[in-house]
Rosetta silent file (secondary structure, phi, psi, omega in degrees, C-alpha in Angstrom):
SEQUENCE: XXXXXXXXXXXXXXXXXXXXXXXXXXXXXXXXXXXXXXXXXXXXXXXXXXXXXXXXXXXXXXXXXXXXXXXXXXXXXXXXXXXXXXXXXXXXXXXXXXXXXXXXXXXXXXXXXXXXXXXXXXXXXXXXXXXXXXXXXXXXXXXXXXXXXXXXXXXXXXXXXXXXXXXXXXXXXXXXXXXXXXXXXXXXXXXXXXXXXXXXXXXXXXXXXXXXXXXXXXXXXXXXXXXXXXXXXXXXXXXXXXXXXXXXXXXXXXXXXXXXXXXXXXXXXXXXXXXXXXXXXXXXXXXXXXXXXXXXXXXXXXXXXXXXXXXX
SCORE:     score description
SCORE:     0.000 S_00000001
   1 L     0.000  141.709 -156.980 -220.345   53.372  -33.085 S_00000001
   2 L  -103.053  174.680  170.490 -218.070   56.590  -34.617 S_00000001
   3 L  -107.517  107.991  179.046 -217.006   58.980  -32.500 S_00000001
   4 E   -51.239  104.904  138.946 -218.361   62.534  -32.475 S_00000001
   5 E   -15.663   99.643  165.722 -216.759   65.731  -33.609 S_00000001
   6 E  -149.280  132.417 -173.791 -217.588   68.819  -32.186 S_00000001
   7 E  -136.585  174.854  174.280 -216.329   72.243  -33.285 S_00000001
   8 L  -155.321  157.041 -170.138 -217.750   75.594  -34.470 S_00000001
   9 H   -80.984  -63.063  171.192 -216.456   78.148  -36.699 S_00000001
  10 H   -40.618   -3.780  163.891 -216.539   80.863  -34.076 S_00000001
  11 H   -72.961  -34.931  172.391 -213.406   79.016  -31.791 S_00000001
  12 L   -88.647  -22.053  165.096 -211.838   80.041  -34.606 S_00000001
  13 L   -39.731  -22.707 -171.552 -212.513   83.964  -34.868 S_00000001
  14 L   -82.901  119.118  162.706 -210.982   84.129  -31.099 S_00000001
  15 L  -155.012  152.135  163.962 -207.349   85.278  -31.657 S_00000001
  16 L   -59.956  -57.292 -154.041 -204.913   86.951  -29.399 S_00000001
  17 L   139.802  131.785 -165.867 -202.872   88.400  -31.640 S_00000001
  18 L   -44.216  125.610 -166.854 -200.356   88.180  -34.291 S_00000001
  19 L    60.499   19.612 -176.629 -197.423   85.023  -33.421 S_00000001
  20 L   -68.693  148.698  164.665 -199.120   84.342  -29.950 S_00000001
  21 L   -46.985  -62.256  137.061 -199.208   80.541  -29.880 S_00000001
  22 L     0.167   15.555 -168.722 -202.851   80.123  -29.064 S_00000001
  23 L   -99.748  151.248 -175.598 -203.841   80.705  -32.598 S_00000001
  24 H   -47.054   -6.694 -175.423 -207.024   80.319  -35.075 S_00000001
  25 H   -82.491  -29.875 -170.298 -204.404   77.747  -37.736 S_00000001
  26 H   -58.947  -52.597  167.909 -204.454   75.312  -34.843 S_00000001
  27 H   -38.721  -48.516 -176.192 -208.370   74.186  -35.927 S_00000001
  28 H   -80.224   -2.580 -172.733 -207.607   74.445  -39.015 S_00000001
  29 H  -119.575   22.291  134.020 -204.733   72.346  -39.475 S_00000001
  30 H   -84.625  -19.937  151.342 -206.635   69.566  -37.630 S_00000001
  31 H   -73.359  -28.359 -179.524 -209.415   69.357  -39.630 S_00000001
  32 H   -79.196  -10.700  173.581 -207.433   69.743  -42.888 S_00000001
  33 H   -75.634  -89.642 -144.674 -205.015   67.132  -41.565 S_00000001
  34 H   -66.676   23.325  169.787 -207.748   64.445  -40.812 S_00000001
  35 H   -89.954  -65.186  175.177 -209.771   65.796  -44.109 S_00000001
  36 H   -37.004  -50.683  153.264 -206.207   64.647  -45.786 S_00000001
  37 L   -73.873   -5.613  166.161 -206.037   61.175  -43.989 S_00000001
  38 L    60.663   42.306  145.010 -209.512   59.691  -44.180 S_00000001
  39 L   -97.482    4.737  171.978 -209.815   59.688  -40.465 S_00000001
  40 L   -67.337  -45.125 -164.764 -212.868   62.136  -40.910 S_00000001
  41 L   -60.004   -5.879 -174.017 -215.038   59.411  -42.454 S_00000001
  42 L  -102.624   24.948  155.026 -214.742   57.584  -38.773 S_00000001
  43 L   107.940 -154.793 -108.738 -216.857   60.799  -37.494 S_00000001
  44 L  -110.392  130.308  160.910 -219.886   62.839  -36.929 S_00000001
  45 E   -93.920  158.618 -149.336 -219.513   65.650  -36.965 S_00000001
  46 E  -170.041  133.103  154.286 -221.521   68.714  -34.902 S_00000001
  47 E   -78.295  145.785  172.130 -221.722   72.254  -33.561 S_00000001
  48 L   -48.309   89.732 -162.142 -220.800   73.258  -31.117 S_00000001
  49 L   -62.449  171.897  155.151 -224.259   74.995  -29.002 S_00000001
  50 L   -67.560  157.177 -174.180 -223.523   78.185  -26.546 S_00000001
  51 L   -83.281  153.299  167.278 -222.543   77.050  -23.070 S_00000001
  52 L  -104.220  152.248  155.195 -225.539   78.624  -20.877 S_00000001
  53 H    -8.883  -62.754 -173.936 -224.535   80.434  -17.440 S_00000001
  54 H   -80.965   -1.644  162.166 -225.858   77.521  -15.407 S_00000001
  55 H   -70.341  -44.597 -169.123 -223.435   75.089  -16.799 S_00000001
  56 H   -61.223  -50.482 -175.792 -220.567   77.425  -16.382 S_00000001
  57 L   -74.499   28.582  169.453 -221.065   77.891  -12.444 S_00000001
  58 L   -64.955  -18.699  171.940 -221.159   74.488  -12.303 S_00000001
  59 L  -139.249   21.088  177.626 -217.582   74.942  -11.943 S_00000001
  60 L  -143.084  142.861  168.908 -217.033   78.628  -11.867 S_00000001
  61 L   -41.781  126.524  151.748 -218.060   80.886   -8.890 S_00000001
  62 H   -22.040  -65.934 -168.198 -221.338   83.123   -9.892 S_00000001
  63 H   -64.161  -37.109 -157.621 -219.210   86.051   -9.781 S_00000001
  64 H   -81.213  -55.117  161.275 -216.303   84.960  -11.722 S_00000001
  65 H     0.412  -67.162 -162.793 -219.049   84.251  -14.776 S_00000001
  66 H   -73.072  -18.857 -164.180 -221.027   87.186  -14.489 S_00000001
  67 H   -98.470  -22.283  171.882 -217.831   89.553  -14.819 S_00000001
  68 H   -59.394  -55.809  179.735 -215.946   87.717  -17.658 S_00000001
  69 H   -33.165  -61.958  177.095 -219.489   87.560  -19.336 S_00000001
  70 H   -31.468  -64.330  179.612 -219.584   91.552  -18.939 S_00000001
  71 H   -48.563  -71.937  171.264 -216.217   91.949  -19.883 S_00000001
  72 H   -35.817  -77.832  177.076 -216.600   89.953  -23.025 S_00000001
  73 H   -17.191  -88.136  178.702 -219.639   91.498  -23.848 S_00000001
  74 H   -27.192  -40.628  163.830 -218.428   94.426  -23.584 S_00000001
  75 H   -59.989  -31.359  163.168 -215.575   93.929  -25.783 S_00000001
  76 H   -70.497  -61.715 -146.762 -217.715   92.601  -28.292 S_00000001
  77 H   -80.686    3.508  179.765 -220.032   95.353  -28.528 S_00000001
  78 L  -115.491   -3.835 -172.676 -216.857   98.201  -28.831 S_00000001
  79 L    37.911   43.209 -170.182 -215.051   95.612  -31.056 S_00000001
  80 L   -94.824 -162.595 -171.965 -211.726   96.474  -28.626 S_00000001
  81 E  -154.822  163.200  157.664 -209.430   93.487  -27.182 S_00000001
  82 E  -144.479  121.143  155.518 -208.081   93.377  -23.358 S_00000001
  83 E   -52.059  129.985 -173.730 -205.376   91.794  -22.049 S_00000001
  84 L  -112.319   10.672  172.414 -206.307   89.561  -18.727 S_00000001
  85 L   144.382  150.158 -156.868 -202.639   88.620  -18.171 S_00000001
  86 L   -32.301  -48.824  167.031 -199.380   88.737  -19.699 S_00000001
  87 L   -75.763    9.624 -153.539 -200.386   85.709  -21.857 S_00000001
  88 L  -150.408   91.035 -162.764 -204.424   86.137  -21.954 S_00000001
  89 E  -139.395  105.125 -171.676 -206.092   88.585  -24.399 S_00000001
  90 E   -89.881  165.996  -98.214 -209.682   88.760  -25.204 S_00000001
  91 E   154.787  155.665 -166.927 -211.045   90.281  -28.187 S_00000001
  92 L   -64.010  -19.696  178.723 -214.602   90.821  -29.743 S_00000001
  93 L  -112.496    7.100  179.990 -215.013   87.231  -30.677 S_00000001
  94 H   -73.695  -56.842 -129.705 -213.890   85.700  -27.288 S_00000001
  95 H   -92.822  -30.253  160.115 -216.720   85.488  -25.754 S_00000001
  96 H   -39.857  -61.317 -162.476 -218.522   83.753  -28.828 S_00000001
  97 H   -60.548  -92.511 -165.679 -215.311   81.176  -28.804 S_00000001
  98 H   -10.520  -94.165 -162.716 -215.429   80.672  -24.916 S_00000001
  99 L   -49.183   -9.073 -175.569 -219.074   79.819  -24.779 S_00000001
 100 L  -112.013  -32.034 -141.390 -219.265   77.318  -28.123 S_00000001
 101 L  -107.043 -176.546  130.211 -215.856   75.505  -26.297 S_00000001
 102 L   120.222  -63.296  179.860 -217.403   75.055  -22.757 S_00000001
 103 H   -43.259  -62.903  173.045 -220.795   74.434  -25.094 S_00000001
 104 H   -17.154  -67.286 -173.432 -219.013   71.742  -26.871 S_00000001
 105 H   -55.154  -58.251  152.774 -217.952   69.872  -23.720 S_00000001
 106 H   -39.648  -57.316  175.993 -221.822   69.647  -22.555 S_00000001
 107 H   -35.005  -67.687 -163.711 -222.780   68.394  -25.732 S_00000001
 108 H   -53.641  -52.290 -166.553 -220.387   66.009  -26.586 S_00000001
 109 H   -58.490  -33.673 -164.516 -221.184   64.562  -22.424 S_00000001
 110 H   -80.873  -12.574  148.315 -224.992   64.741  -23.230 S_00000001
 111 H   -50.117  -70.103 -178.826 -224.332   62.505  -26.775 S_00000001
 112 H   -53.798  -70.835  170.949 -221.952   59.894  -25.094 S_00000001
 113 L   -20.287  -45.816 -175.543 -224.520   59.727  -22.112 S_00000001
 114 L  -117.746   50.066  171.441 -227.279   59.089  -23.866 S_00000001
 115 L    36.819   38.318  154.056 -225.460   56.687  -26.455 S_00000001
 116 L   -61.754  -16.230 -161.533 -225.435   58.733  -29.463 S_00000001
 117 L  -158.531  155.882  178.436 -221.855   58.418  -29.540 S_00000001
 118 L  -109.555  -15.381 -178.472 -219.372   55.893  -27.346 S_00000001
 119 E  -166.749  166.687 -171.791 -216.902   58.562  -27.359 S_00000001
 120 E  -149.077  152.580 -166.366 -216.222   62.598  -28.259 S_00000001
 121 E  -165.110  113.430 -174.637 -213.724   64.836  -29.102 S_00000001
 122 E   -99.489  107.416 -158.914 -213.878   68.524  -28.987 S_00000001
 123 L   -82.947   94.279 -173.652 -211.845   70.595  -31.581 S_00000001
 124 L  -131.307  140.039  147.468 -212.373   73.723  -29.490 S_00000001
 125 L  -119.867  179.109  -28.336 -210.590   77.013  -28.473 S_00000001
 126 L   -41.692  173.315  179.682 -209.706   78.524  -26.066 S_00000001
 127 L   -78.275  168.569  158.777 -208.238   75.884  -24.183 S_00000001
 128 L  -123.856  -42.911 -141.177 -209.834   75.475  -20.039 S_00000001
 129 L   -67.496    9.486  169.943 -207.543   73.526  -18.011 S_00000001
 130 L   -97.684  -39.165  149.529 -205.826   76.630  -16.847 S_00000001
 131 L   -23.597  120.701  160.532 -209.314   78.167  -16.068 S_00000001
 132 E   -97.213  156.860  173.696 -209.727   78.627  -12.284 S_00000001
 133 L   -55.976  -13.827  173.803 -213.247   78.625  -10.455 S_00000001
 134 L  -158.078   70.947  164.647 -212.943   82.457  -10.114 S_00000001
 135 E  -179.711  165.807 -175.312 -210.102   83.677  -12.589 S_00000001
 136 L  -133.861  151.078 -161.762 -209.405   83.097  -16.559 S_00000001
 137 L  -175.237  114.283 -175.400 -205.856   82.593  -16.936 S_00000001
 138 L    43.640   87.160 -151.087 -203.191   81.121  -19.453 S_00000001
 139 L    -3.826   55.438  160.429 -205.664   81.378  -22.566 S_00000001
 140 L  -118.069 -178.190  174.782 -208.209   79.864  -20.971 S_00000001
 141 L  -160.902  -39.862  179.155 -211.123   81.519  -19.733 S_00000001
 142 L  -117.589  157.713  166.732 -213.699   78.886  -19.102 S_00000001
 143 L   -89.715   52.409  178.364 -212.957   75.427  -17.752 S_00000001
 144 H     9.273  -82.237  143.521 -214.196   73.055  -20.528 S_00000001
 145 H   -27.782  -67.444  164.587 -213.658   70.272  -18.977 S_00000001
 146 H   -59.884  -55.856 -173.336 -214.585   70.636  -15.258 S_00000001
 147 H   -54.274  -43.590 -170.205 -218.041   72.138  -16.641 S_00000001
 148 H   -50.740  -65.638 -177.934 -218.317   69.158  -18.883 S_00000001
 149 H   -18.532  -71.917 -161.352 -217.237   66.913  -15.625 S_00000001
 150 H   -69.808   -7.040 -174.701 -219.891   68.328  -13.091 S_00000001
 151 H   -52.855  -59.760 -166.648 -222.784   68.428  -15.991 S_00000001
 152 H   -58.181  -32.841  166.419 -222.344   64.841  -16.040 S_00000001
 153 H   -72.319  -43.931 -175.384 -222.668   64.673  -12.369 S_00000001
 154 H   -62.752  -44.835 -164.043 -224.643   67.290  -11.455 S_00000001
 155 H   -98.216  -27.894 -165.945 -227.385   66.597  -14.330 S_00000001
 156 L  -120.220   -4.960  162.890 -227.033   62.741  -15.371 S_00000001
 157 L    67.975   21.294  174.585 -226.415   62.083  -12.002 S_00000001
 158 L   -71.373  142.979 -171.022 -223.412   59.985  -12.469 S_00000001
 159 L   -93.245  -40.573  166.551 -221.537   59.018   -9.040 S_00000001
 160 L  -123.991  125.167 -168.942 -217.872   59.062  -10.219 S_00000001
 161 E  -124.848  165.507 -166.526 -216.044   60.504  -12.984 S_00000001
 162 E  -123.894  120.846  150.246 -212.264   60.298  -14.018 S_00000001
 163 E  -106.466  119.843  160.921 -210.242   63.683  -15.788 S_00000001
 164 E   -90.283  104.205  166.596 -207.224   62.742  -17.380 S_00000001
 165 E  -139.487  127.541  165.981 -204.419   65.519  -18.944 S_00000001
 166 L  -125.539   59.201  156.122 -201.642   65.158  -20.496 S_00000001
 167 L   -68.468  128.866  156.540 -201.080   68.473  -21.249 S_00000001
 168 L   -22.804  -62.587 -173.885 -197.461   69.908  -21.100 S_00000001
 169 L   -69.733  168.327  164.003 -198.666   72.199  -18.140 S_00000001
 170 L  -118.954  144.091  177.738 -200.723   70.868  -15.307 S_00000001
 171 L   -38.188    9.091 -172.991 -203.709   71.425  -15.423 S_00000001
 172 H     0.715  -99.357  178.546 -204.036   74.263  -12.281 S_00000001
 173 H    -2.020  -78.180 -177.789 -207.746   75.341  -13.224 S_00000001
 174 H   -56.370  -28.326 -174.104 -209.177   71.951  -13.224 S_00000001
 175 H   -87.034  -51.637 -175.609 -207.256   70.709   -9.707 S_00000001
 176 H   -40.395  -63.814  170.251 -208.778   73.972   -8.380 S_00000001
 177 H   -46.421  -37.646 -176.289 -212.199   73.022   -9.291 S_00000001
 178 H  -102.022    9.477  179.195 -212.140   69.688   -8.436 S_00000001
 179 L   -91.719  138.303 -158.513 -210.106   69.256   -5.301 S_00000001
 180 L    49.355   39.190  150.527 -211.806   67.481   -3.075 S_00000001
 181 L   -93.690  119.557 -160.072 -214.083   66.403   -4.592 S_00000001
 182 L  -118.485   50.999  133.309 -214.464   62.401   -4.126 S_00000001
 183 L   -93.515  -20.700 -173.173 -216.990   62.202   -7.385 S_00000001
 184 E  -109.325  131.966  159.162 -213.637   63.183   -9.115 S_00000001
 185 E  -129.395  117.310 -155.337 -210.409   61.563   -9.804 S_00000001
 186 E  -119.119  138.471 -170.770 -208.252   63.618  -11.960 S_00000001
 187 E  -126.782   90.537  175.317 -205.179   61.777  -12.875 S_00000001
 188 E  -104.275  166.174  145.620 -202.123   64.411  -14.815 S_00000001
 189 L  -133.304  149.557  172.374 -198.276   64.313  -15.589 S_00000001
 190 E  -169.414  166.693 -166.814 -196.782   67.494  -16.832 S_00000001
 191 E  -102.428  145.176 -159.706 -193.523   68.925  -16.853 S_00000001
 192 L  -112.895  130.949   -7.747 -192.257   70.253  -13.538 S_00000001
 193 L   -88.395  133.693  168.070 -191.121   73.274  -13.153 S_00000001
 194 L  -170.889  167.995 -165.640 -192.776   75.439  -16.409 S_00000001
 195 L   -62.334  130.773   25.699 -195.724   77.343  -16.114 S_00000001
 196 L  -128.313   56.854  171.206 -197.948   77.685  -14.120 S_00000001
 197 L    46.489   49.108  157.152 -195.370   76.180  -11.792 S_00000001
 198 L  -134.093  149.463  158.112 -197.722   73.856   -9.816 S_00000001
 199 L   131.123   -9.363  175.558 -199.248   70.881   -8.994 S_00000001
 200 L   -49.529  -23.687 -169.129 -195.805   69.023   -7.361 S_00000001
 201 L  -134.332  106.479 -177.960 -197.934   68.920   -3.875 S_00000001
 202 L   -65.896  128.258  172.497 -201.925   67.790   -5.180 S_00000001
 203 L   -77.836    4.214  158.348 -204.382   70.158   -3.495 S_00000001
 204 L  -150.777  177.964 -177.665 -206.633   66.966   -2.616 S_00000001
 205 L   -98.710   28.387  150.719 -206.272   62.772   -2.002 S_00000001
 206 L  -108.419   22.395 -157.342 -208.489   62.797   -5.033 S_00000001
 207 E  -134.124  125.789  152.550 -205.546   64.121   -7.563 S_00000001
 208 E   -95.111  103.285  161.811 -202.864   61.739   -8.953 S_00000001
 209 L   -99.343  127.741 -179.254 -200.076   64.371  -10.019 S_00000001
 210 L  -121.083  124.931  179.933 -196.805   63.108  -11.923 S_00000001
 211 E   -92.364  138.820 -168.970 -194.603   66.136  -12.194 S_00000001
 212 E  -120.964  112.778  164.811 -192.239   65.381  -14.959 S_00000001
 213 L   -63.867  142.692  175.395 -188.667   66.645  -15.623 S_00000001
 214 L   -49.930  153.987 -169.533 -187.604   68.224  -18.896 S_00000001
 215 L    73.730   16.697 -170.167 -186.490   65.983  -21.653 S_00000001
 216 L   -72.639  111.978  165.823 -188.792   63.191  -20.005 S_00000001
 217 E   -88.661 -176.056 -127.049 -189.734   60.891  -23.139 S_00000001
 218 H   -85.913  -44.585 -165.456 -192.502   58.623  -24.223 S_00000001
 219 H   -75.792   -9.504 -179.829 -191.049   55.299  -22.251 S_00000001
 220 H  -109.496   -1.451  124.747 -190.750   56.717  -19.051 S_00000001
 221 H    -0.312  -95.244  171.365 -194.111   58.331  -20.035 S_00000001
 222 H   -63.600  -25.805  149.799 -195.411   55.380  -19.651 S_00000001
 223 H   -40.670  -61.523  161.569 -194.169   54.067  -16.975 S_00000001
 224 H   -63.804 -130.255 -145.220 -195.407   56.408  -14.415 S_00000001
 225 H    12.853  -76.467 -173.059 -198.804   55.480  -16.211 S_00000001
 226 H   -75.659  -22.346 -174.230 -198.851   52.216  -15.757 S_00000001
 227 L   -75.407  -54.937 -162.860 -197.269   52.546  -12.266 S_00000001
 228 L  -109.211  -66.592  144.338 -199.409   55.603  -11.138 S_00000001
 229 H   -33.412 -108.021 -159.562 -202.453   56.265  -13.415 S_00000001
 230 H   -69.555   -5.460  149.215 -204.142   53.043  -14.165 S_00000001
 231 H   -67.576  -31.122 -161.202 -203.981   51.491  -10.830 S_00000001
 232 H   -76.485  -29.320  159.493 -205.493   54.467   -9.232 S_00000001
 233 H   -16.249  -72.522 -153.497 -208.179   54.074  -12.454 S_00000001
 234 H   -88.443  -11.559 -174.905 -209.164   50.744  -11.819 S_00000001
 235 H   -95.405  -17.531 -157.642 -209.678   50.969   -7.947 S_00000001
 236 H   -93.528  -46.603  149.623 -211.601   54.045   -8.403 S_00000001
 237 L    64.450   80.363  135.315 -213.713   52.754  -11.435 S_00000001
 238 L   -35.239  153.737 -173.817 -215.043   55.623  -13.199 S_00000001
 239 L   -95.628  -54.484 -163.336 -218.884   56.059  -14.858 S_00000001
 240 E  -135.982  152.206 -179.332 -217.173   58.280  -17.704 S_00000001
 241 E  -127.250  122.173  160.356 -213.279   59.368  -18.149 S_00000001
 242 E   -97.137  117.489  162.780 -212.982   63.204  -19.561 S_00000001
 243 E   -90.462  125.427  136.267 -209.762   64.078  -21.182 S_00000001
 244 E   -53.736  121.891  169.613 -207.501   67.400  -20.853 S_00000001
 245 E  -141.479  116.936 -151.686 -205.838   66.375  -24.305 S_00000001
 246 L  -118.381  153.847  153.579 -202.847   68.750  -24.624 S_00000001
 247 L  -117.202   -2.003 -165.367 -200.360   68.098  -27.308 S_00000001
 248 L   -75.996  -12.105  166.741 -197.873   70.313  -26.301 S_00000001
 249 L   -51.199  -22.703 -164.669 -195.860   67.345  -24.825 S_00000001
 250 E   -62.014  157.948 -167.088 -194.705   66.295  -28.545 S_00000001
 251 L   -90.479  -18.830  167.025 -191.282   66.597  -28.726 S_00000001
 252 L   -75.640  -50.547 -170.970 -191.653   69.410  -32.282 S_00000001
 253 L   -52.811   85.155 -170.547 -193.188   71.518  -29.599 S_00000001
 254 L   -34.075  -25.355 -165.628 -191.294   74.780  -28.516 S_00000001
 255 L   -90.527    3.593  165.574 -193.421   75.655  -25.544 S_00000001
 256 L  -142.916  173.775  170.040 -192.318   72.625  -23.053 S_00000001
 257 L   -87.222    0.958  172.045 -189.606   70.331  -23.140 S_00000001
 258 L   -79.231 -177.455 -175.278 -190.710   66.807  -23.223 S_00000001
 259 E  -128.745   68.294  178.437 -190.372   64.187  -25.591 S_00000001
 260 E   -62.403 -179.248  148.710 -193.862   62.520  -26.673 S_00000001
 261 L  -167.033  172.768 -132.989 -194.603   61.691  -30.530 S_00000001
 262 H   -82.020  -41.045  171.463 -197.921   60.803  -32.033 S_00000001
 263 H   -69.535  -20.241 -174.586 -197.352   56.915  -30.877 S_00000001
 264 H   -73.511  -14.696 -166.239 -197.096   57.670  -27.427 S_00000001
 265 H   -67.126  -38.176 -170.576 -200.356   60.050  -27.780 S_00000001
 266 H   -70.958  -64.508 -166.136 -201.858   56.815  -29.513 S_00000001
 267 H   -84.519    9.248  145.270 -201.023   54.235  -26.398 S_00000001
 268 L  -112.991   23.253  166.867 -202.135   56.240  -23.705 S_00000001
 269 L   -83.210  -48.849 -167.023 -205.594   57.081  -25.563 S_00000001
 270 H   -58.854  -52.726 -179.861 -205.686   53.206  -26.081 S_00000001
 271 H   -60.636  -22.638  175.355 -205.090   52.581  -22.416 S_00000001
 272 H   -60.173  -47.128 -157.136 -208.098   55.371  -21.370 S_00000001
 273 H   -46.063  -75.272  172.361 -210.147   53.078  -23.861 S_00000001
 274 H   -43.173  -47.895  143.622 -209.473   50.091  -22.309 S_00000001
 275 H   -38.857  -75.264 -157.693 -210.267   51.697  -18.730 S_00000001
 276 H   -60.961  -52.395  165.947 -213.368   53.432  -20.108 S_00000001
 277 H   -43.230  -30.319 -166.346 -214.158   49.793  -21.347 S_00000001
 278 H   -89.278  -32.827  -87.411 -213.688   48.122  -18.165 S_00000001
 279 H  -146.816  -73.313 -162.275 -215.310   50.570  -16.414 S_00000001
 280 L  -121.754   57.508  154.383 -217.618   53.490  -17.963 S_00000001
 281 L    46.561   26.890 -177.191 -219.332   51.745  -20.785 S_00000001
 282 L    63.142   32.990 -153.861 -216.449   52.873  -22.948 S_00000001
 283 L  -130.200  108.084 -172.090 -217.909   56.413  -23.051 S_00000001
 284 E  -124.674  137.894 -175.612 -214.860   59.088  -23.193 S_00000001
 285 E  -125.491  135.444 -168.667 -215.233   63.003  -23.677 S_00000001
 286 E  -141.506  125.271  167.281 -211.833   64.215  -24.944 S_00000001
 287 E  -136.643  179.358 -146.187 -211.410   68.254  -25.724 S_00000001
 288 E  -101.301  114.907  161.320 -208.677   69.781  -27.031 S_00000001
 289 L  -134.314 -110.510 -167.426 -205.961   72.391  -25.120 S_00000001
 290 L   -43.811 -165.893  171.435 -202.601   72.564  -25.851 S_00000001
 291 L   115.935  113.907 -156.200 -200.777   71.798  -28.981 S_00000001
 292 L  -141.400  -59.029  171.422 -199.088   74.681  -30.266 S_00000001
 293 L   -57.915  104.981 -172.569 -196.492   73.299  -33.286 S_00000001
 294 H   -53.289  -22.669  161.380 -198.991   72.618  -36.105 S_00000001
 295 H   -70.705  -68.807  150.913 -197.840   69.890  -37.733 S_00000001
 296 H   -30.916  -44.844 -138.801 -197.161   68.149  -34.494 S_00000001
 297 H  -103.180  -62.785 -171.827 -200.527   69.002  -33.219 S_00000001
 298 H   -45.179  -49.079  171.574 -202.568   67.454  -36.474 S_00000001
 299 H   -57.470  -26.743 -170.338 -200.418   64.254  -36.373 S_00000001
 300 H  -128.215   34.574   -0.675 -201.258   63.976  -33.244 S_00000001
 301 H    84.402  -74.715 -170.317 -204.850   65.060  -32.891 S_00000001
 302 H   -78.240  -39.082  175.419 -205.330   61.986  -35.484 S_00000001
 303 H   -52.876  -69.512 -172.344 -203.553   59.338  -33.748 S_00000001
 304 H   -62.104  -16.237  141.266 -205.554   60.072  -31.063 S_00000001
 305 H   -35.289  -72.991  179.886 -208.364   60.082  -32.902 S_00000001
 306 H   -68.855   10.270  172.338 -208.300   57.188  -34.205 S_00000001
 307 H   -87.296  -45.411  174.759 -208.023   55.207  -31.220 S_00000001
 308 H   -88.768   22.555  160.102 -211.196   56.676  -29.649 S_00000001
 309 L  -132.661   30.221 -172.513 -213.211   55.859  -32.681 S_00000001
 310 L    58.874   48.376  165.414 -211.405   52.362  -33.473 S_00000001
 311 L  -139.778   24.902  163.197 -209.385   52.579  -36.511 S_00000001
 312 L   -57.622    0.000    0.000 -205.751   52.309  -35.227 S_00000001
């Protein structure tokens, strides 16, 4: 079974602003990388739909919704930009972006669920995992993820689900939403201290946090994995595993200091697999946040790719 692709042209129209990192070349030089490498033919590809409202409070407060929605709107219909923090600047096509990447995340759960697809991977911007339940933050604005998460719960009625990121950053947004919640086991490492200087003391006993010093590389990567991560996996025995899947760990990447490359990206997709196998009927939703060096980001984009659709 291939693994499903889902993007939209509008994630790329959302841009911050000339050299912010965040930018519309990140899409593009992942599909023209795995258009270059024949890892497209391993699969299907799809748009992205709009996210509706009642997905989004599934993990965002009523309130924080209706006033981004506004905002955006608004922004659209004056074709203006705003900055939402030092780092966070929406623009006439954000709300378009937001709303197909959040969409994306539903799909892609409502495909794997109902065995269209064994696994998914969402080329999307903005990023979420910085997303809080009632704030947009560190170019996120919606939480991708967490909406994808409770959809599956809320709607498909699944009893436990596992989010995994290994994003440079931790994942703030997503521990908000989910702490303490015992449908959720969110499992991270990221490097500690860089922005947005949290997550060393886990806001619930449902959050496995590995804080990582700079210069940490791919073997002691794995280590904490296998030490901390896939035990906590296997007692907790996910329905479905959702990925944060940040590249910004790669070691070409200016905005953190660790030291992944594209194999380590490859052996800890293969170990979600292998979880998701024992576990959740193999059925993994993977969307896209960090990743900021372009080159870096593509290479490693397709390794993991090809591990969730079997062609390592």
């Amino acid at each position: 079974m291939s693994t499903a692709f889902y993007s939209h042209p509008e994630c790329r129209l959302h841009d911050m602003g000339a050299g912010h990192p965040e930018c519309p070349a990140r899409l593009d030089a992942i599909t023209d990388y795995l258009l270059a490498t024949g890892v497209d033919i391993a699969l299907e590809f799809h748009d992205a739909p709009l996210a509706t409202r009642e997905q989004l409070e599934r993990a965002h407060s009523a309130h924080h919704v209706n006033e981004l929605h506004d905002l955006l709107q608004h922004l659209r219909d004056e074709n203006a930009s705003q900055a939402l923090d030092p780092d966070t600047i929406a623009g006439p096509h954000t709300l378009a972006a937001a709303l197909r990447a959040a969409g994306a995340a539903v799909a892609a759960t409502d495909a794997v669920i109902g065995g269209h697809a064994e696994t998914a991977f969402c080329a999307v911007r903005p990023p979420g995992h910085h997303a809080t339940r009632d704030a947009a933050m560190g170019f996120c604005f919606f939480n991708n993820v967490a909406v994808a998460a409770r959809h599956a719960l809320d709607v498909h009625g699944l009893q436990r689900v596992a989010i995994v990121d290994f994003d440079v950053h931790h994942g703030n947004g997503t521990e908000d939403i989910v702490a303490g919640d015992d449908r959720v086991l969110m499992c991270s490492f990221f490097q500690h201290p860089l922005y947005p200087y949290s997550g060393a003391v886990p806001k619930g006993t449902n959050m496995v946090n590995v804080p990582l010093d700079p210069y940490t590389r791919g073997p002691a990567v794995r280590e904490v994995i296998e030490a901390m991560w896939l035990p906590a996996l296997d007692a907790f025995a996910p329905e479905m595993i959702f990925i944060s899947a940040g590249f910004d760990a790669h070691r070409e990447d200016e905005l953190g200091q660790l030291g992944l490359v594209e194999a380590d990206y490859a052996w800890i997709t293969q170990k979600l697999v292998h979880v998701a196998h024992r576990h959740a009927q193999g059925r993994i939703v993977s969307c896209l946040e960090g990743g900021y060096h372009l080159d870096a980001l593509a290479r490693s984009v397709a390794a993991h790719l090809r591990v969730l659709a079997g062609v390592a």
